[in-house]
NUNUFI-304347 format. One record per residue (C-alpha): residue in three letters; chain; residue number from 1; z, x, y. Coordinates in nm, 3 decimals. Example, Ala and Ser with C-alpha at 12.3 -4.5 7.8 and 13.67 -1.06 7.14 Angstrom:
 type mol seq       Z       X       Y
  ALA   A   1   0.780   1.230  -0.450
  SER   A   2   0.714   1.367  -0.106
***
This chain:
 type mol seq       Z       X       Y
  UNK   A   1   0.000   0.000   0.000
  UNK   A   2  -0.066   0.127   0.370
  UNK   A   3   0.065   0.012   0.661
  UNK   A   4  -0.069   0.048   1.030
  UNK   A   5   0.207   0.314   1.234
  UNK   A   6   0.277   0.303   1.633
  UNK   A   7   0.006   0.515   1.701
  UNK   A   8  -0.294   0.306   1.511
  UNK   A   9  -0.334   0.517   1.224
  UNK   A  10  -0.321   0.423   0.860
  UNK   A  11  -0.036   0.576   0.625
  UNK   A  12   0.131   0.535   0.290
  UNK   A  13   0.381   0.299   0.310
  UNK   A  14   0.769   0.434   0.247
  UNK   A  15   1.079   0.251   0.261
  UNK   A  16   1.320   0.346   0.538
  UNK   A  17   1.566   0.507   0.252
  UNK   A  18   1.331   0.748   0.188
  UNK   A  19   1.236   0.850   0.548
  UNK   A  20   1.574   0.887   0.608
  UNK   A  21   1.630   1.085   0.297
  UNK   A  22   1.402   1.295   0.465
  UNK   A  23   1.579   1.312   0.783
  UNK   A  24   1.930   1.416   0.589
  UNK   A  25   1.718   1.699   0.415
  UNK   A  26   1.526   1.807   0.795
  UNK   A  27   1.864   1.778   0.954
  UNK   A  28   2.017   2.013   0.611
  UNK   A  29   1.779   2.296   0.666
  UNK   A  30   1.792   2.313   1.021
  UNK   A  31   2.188   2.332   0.999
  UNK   A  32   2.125   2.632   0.779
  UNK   A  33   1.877   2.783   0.953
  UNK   A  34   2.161   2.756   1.250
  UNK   A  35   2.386   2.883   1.051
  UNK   A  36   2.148   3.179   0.902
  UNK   A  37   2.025   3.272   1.290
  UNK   A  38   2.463   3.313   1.363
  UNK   A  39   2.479   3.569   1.113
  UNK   A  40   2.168   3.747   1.182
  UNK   A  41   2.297   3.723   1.541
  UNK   A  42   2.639   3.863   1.501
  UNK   A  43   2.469   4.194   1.257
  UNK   A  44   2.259   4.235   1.559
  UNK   A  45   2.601   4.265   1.794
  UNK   A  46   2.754   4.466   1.570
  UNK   A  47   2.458   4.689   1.580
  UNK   A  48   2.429   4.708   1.956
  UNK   A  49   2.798   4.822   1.964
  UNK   A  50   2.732   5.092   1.709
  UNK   A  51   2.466   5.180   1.953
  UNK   A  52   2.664   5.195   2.234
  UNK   A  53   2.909   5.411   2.043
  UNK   A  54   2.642   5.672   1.924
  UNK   A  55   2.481   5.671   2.280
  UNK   A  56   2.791   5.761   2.384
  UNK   A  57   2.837   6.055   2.126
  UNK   A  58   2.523   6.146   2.171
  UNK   A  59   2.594   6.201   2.576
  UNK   A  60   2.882   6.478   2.418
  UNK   A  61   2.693   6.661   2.106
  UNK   A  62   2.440   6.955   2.142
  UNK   A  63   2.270   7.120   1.929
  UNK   A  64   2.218   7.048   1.512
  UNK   A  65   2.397   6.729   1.528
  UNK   A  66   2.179   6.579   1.845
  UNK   A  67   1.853   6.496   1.600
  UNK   A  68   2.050   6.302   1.364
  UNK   A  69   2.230   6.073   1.604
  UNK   A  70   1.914   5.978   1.739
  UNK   A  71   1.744   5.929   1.448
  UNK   A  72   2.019   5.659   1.404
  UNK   A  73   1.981   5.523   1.719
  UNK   A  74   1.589   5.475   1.634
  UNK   A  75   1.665   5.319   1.294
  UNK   A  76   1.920   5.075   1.479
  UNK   A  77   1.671   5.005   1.727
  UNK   A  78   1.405   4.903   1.437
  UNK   A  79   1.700   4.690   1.280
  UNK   A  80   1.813   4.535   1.576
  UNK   A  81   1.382   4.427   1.619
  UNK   A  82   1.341   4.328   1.253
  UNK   A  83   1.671   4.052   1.285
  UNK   A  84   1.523   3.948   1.626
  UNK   A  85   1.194   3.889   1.479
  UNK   A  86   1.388   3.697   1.182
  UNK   A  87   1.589   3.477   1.399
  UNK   A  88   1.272   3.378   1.616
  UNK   A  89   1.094   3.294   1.303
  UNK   A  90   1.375   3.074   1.197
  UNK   A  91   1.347   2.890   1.499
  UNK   A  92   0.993   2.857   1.466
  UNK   A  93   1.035   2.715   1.120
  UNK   A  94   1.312   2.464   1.283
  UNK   A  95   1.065   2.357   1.579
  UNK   A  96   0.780   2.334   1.281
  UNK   A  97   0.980   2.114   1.034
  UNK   A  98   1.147   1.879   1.333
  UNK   A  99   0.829   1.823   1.511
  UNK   A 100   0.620   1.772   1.194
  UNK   A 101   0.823   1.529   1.015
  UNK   A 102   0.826   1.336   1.345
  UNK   A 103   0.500   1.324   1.413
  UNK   A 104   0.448   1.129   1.083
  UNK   A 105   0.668   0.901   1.172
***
């Protein structure tokens, strides 16, 4: 059976318990998507602190030790990208699945 939606166009027809079955499971994965950017957002503070630290060190060393400290900084750097890039994907993915499953409605 199809039935006529509010913008003209012609869909399968689904009872309301199962559109808002699907609203439960949109509203589920965007809660852990929240709760999945939180994390990745607190490992990139504690990254930018044990930046701040070795920038500081790195103000005090010479010599030998002055390579490896900021070949730590560089990989923190990379990590620090890597969970932004992550957290902006997971938003995408949030924006994707909201706006989608609304725009069959």
């Amino acid at each position: 059976m199809k039935i006529t939606n509010f913008k003209g166009n012609e869909e399968p027809f689904r009872p309301i318990s199962k559109k808002i079955s699907d609203l439960v499971k949109i509203e589920e994965e965007t809660e852990r998507l929240r709760k999945a950017n939180n994390k990745l957002q607190e490992q990139i503070n504690n990254l930018e602190q044990r930046k701040t630290s070795l920038v500081q060190c790195l103000q005090n060393v010479e010599g030998a030790n002055k390579p490896d400290i900021e070949e730590k900084l560089a990989d923190i750097d990379q990590k620090i990208l890597q969970l932004k890039a992550e957290i902006e994907e997971n938003k995408e993915f949030c924006l994707d699945i909201n706006y989608g499953y609304r725009e069959r409605l």
